[in-house]
Every structure is written in structure tokens, then in C-alpha cells.
PQR file with spaces between the fields and no chain letter, atoms N, CA, C, O and H, PARSE charges and radii, in Angstrom:
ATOM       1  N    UNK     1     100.710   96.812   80.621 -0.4000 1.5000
ATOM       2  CA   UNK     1      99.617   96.607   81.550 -0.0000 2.0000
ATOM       3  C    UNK     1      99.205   97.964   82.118  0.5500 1.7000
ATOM       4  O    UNK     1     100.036   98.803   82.466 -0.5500 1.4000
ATOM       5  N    UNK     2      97.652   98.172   82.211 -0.4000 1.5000
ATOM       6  CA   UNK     2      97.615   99.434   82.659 -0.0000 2.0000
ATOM       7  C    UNK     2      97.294   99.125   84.605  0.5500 1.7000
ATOM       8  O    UNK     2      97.097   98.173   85.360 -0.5500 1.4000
ATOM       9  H    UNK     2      96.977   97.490   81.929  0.4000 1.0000
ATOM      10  N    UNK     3      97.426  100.746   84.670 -0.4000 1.5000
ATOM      11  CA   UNK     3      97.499  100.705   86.368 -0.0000 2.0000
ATOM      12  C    UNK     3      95.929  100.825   86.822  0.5500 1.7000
ATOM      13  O    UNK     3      95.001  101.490   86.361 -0.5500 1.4000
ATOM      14  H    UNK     3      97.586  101.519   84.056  0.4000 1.0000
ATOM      15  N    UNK     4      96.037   99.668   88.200 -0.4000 1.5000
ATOM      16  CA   UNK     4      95.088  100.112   88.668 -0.0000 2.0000
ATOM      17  C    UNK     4      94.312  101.507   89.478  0.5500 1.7000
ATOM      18  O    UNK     4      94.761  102.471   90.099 -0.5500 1.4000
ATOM      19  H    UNK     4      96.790   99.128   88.574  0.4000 1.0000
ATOM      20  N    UNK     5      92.863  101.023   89.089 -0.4000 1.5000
ATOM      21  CA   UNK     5      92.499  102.803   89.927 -0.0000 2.0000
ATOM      22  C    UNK     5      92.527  102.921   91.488  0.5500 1.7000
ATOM      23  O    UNK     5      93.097  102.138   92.248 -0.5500 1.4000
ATOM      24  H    UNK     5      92.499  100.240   88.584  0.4000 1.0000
ATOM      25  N    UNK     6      92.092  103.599   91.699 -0.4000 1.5000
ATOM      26  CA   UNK     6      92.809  104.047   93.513 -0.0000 2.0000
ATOM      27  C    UNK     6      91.657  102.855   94.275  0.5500 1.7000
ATOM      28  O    UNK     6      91.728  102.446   95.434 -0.5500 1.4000
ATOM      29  H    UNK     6      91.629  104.235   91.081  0.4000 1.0000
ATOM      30  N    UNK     7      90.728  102.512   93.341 -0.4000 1.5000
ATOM      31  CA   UNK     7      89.659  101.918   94.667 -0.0000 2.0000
ATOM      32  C    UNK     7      89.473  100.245   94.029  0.5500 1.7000
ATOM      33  O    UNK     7      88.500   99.491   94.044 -0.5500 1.4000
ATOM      34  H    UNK     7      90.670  102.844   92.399  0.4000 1.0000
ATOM      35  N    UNK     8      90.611  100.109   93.585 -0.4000 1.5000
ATOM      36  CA   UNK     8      90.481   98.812   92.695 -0.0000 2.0000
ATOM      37  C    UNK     8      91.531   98.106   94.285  0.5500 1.7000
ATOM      38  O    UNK     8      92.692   98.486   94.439 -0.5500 1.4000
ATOM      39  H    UNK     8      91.401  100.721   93.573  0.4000 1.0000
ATOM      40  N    UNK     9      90.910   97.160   95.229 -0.4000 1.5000
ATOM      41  CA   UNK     9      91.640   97.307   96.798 -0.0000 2.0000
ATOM      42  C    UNK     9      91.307   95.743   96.815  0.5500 1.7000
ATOM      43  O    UNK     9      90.319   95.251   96.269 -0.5500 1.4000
ATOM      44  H    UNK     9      89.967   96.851   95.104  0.4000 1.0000
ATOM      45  N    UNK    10      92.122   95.153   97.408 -0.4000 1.5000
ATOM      46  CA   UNK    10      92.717   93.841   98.140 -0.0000 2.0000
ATOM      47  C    UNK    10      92.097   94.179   99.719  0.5500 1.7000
ATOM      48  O    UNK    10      92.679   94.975  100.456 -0.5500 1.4000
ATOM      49  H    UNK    10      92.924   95.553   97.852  0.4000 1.0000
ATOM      50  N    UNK    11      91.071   93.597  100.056 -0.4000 1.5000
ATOM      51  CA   UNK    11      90.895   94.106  101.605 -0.0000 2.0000
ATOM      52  C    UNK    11      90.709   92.591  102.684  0.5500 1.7000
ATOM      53  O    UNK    11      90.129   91.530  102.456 -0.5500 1.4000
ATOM      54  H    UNK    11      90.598   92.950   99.457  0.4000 1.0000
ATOM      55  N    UNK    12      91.513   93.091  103.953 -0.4000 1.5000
ATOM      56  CA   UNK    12      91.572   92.075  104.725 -0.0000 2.0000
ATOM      57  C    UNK    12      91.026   92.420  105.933  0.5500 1.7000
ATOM      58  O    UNK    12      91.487   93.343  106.603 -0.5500 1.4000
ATOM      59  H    UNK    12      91.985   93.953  104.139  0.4000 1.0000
ATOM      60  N    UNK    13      89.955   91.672  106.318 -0.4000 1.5000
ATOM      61  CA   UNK    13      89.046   92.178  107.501 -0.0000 2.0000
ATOM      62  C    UNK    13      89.522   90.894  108.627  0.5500 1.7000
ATOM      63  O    UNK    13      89.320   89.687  108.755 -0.5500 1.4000
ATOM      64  H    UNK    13      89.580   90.921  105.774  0.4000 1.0000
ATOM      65  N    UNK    14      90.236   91.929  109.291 -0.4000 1.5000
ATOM      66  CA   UNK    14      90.924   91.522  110.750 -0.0000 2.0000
ATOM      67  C    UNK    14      90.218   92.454  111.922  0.5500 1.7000
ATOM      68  O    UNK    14      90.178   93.665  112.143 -0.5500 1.4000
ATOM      69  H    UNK    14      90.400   92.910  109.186  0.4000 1.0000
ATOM      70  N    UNK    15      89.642   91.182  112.609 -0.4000 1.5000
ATOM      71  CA   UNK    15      89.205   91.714  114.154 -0.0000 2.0000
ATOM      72  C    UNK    15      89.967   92.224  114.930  0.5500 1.7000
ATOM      73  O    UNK    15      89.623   93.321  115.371 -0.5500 1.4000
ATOM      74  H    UNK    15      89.675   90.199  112.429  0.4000 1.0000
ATOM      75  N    UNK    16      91.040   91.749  115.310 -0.4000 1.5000
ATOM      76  CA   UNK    16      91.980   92.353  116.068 -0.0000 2.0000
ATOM      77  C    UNK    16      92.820   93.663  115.725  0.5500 1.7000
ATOM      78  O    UNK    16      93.696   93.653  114.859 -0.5500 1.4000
ATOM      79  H    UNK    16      91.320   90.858  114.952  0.4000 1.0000
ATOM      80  N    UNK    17      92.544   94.595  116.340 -0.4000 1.5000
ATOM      81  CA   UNK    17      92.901   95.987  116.214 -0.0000 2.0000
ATOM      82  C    UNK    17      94.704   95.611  116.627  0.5500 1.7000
ATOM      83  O    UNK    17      95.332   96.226  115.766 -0.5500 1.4000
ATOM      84  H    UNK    17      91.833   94.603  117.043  0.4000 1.0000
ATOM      85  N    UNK    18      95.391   95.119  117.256 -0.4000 1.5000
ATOM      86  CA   UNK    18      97.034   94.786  117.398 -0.0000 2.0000
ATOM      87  C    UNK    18      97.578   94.245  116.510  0.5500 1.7000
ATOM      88  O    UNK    18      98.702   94.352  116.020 -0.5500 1.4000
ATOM      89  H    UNK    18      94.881   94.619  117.957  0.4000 1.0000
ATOM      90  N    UNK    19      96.433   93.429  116.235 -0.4000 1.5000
ATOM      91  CA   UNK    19      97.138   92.476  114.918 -0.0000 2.0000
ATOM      92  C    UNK    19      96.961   93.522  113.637  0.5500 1.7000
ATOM      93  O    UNK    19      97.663   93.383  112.635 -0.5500 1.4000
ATOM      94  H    UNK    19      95.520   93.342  116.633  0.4000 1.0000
ATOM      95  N    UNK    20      96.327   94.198  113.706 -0.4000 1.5000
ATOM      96  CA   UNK    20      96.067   95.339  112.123 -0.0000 2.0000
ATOM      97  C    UNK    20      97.671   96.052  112.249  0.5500 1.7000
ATOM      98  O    UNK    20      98.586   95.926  111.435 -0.5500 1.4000
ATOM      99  H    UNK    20      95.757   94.311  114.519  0.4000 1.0000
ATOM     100  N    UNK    21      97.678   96.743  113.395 -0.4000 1.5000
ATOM     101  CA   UNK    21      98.933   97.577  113.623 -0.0000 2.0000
ATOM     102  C    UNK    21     100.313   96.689  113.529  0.5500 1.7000
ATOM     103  O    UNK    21     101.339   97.280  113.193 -0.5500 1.4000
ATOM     104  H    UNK    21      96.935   96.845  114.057  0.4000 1.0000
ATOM     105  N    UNK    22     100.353   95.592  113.756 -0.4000 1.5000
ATOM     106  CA   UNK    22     101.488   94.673  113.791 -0.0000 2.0000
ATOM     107  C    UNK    22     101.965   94.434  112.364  0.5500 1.7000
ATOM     108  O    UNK    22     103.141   94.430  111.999 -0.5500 1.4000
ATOM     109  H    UNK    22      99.520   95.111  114.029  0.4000 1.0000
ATOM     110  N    UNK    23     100.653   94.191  111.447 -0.4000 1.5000
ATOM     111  CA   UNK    23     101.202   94.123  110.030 -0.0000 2.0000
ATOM     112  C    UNK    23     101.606   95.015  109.388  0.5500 1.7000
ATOM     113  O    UNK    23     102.433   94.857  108.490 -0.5500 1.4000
ATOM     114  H    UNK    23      99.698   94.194  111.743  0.4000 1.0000
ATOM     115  N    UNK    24     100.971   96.440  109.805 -0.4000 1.5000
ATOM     116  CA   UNK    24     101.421   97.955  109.223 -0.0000 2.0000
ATOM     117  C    UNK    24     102.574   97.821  109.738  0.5500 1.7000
ATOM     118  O    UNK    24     103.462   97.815  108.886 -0.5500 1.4000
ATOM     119  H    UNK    24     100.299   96.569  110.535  0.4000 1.0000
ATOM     120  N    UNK    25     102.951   97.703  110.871 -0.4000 1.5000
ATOM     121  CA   UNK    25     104.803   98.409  111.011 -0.0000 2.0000
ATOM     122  C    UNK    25     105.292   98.050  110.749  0.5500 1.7000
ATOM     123  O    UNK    25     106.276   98.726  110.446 -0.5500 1.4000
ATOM     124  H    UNK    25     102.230   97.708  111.564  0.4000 1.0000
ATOM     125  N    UNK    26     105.431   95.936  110.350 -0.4000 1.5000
ATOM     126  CA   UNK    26     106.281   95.769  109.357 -0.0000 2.0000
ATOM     127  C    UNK    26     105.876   95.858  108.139  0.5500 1.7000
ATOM     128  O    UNK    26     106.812   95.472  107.439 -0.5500 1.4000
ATOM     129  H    UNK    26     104.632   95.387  110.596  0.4000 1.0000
ATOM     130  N    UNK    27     104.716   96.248  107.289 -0.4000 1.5000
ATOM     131  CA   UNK    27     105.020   96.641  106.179 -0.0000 2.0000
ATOM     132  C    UNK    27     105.308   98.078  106.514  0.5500 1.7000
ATOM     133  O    UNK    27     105.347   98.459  105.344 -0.5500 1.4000
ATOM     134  H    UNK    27     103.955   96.562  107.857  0.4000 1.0000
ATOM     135  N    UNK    28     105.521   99.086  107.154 -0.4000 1.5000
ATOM     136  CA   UNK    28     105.885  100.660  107.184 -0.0000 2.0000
ATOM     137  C    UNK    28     107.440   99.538  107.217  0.5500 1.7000
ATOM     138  O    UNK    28     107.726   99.428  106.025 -0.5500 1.4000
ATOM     139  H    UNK    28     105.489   98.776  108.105  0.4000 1.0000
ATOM     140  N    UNK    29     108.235   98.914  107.848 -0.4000 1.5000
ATOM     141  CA   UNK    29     109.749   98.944  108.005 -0.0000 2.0000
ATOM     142  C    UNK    29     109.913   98.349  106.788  0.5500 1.7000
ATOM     143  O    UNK    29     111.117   98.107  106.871 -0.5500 1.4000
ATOM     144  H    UNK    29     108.002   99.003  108.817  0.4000 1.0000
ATOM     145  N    UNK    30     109.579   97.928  105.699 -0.4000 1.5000
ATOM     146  CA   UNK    30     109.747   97.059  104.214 -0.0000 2.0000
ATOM     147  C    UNK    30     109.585   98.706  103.377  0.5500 1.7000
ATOM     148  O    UNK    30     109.678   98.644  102.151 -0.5500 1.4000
ATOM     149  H    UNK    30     108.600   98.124  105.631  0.4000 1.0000
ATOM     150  N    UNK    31     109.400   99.827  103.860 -0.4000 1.5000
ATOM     151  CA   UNK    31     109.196  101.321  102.970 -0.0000 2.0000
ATOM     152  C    UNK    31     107.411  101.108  102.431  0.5500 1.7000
ATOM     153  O    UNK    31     107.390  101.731  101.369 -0.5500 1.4000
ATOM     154  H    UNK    31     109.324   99.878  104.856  0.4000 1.0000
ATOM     155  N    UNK    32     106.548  100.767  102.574 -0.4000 1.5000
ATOM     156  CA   UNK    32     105.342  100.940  102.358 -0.0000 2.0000
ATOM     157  C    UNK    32     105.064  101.790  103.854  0.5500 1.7000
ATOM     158  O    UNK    32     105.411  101.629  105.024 -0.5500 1.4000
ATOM     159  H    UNK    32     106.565  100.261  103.437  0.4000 1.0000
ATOM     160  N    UNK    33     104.200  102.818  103.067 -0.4000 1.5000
ATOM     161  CA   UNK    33     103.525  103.742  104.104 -0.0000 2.0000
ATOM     162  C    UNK    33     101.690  103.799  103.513  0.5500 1.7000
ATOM     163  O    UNK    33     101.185  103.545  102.419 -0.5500 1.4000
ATOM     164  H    UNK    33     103.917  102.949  102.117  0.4000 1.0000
ATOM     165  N    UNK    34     101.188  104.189  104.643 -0.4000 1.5000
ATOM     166  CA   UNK    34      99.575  104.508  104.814 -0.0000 2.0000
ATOM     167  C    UNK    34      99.030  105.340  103.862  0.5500 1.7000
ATOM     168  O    UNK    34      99.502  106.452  104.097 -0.5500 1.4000
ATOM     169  H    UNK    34     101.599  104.395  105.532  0.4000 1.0000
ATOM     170  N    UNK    35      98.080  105.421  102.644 -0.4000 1.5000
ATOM     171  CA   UNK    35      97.856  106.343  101.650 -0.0000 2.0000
ATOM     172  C    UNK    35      96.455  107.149  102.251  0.5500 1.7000
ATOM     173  O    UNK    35      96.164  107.037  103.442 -0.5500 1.4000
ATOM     174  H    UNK    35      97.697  104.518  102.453  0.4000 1.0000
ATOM     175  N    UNK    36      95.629  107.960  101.320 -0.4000 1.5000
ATOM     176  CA   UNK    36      94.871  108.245  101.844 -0.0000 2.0000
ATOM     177  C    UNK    36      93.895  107.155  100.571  0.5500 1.7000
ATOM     178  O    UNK    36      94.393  106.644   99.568 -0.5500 1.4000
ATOM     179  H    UNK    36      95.866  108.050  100.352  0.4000 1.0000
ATOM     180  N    UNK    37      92.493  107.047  100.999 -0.4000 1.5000
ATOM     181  CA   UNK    37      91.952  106.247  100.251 -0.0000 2.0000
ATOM     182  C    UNK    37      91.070  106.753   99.386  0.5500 1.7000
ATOM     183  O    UNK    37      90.724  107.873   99.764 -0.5500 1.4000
ATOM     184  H    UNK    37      92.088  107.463  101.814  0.4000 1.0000
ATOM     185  N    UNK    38      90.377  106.313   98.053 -0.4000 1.5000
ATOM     186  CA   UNK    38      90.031  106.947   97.627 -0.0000 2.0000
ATOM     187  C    UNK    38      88.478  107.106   97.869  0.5500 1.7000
ATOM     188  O    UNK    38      87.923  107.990   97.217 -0.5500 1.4000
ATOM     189  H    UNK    38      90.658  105.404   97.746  0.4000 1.0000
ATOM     190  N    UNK    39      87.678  106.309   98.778 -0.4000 1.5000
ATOM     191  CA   UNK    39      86.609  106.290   99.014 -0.0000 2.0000
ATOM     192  C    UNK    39      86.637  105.809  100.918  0.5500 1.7000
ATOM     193  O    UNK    39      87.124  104.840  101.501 -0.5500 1.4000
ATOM     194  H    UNK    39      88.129  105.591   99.308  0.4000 1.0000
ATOM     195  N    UNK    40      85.789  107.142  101.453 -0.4000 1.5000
ATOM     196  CA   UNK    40      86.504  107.459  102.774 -0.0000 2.0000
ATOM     197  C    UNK    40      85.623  106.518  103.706  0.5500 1.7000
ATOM     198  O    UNK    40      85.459  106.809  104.891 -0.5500 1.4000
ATOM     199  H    UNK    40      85.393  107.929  100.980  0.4000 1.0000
ATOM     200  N    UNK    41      84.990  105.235  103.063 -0.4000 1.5000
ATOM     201  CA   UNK    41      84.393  104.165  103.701 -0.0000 2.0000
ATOM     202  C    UNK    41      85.601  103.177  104.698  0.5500 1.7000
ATOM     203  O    UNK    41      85.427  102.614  105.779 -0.5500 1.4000
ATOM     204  H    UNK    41      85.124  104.998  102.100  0.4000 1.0000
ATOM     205  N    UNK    42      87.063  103.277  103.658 -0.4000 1.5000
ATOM     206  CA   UNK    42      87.897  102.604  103.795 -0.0000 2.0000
ATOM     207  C    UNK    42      88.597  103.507  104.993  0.5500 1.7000
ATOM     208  O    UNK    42      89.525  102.942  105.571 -0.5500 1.4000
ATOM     209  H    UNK    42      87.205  103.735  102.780  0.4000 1.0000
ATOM     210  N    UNK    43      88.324  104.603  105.353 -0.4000 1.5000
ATOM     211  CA   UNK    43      89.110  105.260  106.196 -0.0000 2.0000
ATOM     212  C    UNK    43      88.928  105.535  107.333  0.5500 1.7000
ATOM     213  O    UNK    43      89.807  105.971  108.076 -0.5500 1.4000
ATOM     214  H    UNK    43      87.570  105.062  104.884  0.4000 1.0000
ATOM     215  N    UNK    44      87.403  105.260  107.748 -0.4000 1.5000
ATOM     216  CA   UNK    44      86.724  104.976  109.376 -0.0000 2.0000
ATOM     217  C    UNK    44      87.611  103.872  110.116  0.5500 1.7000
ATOM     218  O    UNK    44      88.200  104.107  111.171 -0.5500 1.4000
ATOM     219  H    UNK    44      86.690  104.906  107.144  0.4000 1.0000
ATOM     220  N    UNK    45      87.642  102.753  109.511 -0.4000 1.5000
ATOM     221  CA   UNK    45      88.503  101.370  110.027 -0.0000 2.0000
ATOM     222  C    UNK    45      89.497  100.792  109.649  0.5500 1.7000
ATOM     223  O    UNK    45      89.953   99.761  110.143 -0.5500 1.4000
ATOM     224  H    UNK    45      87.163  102.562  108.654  0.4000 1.0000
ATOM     225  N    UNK    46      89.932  101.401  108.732 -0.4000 1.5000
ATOM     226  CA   UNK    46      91.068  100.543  107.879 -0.0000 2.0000
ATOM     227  C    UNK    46      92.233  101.642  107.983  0.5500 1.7000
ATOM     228  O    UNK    46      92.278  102.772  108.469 -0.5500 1.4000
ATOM     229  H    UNK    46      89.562  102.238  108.331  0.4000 1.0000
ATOM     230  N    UNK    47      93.203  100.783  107.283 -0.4000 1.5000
ATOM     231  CA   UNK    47      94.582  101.475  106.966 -0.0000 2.0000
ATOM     232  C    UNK    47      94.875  100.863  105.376  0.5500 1.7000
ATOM     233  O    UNK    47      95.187   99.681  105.228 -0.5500 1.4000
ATOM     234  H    UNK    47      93.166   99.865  106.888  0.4000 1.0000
ATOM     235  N    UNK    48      94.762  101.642  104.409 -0.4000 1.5000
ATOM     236  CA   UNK    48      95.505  101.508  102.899 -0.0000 2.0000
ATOM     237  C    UNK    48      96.710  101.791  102.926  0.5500 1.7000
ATOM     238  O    UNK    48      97.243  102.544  103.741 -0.5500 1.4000
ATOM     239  H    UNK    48      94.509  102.602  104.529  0.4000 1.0000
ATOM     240  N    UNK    49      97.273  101.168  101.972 -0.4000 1.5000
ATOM     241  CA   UNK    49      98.537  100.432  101.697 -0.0000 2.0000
ATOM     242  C    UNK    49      98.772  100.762  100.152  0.5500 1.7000
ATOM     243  O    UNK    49      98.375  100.068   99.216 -0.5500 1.4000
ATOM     244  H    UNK    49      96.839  100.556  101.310  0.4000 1.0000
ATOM     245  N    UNK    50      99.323  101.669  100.086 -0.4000 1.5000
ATOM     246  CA   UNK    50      99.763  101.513   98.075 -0.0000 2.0000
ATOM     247  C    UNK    50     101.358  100.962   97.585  0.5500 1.7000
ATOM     248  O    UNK    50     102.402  101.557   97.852 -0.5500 1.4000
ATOM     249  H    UNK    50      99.645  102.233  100.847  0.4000 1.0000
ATOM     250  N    UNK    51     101.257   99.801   96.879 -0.4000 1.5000
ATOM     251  CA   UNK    51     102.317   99.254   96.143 -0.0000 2.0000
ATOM     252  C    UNK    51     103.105  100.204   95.090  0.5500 1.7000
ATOM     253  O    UNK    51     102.410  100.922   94.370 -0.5500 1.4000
ATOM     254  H    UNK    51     100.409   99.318   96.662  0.4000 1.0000
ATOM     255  N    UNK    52     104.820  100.260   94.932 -0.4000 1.5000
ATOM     256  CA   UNK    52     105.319  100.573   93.965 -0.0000 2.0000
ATOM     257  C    UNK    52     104.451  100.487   92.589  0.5500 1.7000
ATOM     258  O    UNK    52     104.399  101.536   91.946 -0.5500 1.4000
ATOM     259  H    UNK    52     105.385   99.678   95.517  0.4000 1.0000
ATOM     260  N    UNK    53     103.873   99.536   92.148 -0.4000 1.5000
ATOM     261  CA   UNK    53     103.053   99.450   90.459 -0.0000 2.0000
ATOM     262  C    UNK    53     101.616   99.759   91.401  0.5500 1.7000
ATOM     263  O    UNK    53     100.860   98.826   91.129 -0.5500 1.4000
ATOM     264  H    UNK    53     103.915   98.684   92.670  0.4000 1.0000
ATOM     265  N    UNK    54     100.911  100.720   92.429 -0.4000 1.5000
ATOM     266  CA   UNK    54      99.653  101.389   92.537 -0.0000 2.0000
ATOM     267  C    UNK    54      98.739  100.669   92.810  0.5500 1.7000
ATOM     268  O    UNK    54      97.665  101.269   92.788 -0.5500 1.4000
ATOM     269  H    UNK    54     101.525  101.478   92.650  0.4000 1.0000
ATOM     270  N    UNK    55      98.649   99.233   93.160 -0.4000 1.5000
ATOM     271  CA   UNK    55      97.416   98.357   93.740 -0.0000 2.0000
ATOM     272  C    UNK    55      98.053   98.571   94.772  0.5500 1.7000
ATOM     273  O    UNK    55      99.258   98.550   95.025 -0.5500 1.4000
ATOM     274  H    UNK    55      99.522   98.746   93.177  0.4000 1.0000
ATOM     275  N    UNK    56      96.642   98.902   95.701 -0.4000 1.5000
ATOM     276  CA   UNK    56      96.428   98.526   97.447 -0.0000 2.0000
ATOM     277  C    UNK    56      95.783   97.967   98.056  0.5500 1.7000
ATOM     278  O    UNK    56      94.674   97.721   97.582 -0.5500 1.4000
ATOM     279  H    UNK    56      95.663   98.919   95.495  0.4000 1.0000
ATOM     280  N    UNK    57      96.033   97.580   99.109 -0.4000 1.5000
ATOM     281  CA   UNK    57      95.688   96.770   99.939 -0.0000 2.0000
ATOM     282  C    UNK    57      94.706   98.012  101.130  0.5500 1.7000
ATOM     283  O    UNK    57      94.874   99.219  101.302 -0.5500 1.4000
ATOM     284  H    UNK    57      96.934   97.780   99.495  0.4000 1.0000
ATOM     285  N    UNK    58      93.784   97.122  101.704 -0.4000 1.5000
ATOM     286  CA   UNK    58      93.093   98.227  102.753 -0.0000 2.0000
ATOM     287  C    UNK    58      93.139   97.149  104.238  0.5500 1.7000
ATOM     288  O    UNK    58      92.253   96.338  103.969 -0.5500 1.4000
ATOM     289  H    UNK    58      93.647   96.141  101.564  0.4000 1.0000
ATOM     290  N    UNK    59      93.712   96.749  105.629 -0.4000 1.5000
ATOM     291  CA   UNK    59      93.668   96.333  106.630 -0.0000 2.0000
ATOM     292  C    UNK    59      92.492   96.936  107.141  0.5500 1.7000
ATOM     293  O    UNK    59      92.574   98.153  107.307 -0.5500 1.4000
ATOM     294  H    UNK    59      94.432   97.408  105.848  0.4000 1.0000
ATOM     295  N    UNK    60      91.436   96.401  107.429 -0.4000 1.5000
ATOM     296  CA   UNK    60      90.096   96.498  107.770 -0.0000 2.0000
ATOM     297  C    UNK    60      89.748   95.864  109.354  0.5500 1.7000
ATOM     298  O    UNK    60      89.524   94.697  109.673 -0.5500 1.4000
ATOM     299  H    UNK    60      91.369   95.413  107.294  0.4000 1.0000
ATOM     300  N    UNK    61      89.794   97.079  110.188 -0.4000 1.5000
ATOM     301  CA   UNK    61      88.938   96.391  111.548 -0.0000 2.0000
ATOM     302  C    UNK    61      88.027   96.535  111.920  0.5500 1.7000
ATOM     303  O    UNK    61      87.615   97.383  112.713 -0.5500 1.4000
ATOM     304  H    UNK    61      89.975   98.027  109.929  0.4000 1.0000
ATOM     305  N    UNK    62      87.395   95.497  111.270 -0.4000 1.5000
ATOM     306  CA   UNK    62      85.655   94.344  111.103 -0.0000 2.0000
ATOM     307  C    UNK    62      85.613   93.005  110.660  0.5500 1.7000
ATOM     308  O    UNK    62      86.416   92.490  109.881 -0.5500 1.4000
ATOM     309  H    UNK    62      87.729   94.809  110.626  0.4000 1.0000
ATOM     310  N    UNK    63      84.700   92.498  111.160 -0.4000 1.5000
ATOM     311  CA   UNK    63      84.827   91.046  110.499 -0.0000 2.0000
ATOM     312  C    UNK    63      83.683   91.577  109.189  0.5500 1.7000
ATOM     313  O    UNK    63      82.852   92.485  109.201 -0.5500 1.4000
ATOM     314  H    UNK    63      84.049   92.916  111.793  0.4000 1.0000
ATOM     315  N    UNK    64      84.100   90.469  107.979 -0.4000 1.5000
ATOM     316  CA   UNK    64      83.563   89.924  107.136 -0.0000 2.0000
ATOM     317  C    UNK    64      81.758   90.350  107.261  0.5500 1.7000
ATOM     318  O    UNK    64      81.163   89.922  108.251 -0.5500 1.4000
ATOM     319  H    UNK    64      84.775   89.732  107.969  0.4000 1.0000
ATOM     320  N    UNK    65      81.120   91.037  106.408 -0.4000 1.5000
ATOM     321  CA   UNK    65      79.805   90.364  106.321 -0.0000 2.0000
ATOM     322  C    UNK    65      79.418   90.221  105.131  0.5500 1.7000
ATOM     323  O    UNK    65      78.340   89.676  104.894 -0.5500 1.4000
ATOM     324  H    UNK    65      81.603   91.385  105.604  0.4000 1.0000
């Protein structure tokens, strides 16, 4: 299977700015840390997330449009 590319992203748009940080520290205490992203749209509001096999996730604070 090949790997995904850096902007190939799982994104979850959460309003609550506590609740964004609540899921980062326990995924930071599971050894996932904050990447930089590859398109810096994701980096005004969000926090990326890169997996051991290179798909990430981006925690997004905005709702949905």
C-alpha cells in the first residue's frame, strides 16, 4: 500500500477551543505529537496530527461550512 501525501487529512471541525486541546493531550500522552502541515490553511486553526503509517488528522476550530 502506498503512503499517503501530507495533505491527504481526516479533519474534525470542533467549536470548542478546550475540547480541541483536551483531545491533543491525550493523543500527545498515547506519543502522537503536532506536525507542521502541509498547506498553512490548516495552521491558522487547527492542530495536525501524523500517524505511525503518515495519514493525519487536522483538529479544526470552526464549525463546518
Amino acid at each position: 500500500m502506498s503512503r499517503p501525501s501530507k495533505d491527504n487529512l481526516l479533519v474534525f471541525y470542533i467549536t470548542n477551543k478546550d475540547e480541541i486541546y483536551a483531545i491533543y493531550e491525550r493523543l500527545r500522552n498515547m506519543g502522537f505529537e503536532a506536525v507542521a502541515p502541509e498547506n498553512n490553511y490548516w495552521k491558522e486553526k487547527g492542530i495536525t496530527i501524523e500517524d505511525p503509517d503518515g495519514w493525519r488528522i487536522v483538529l479544526m476550530n470552526r464549525a463546518y461550512e
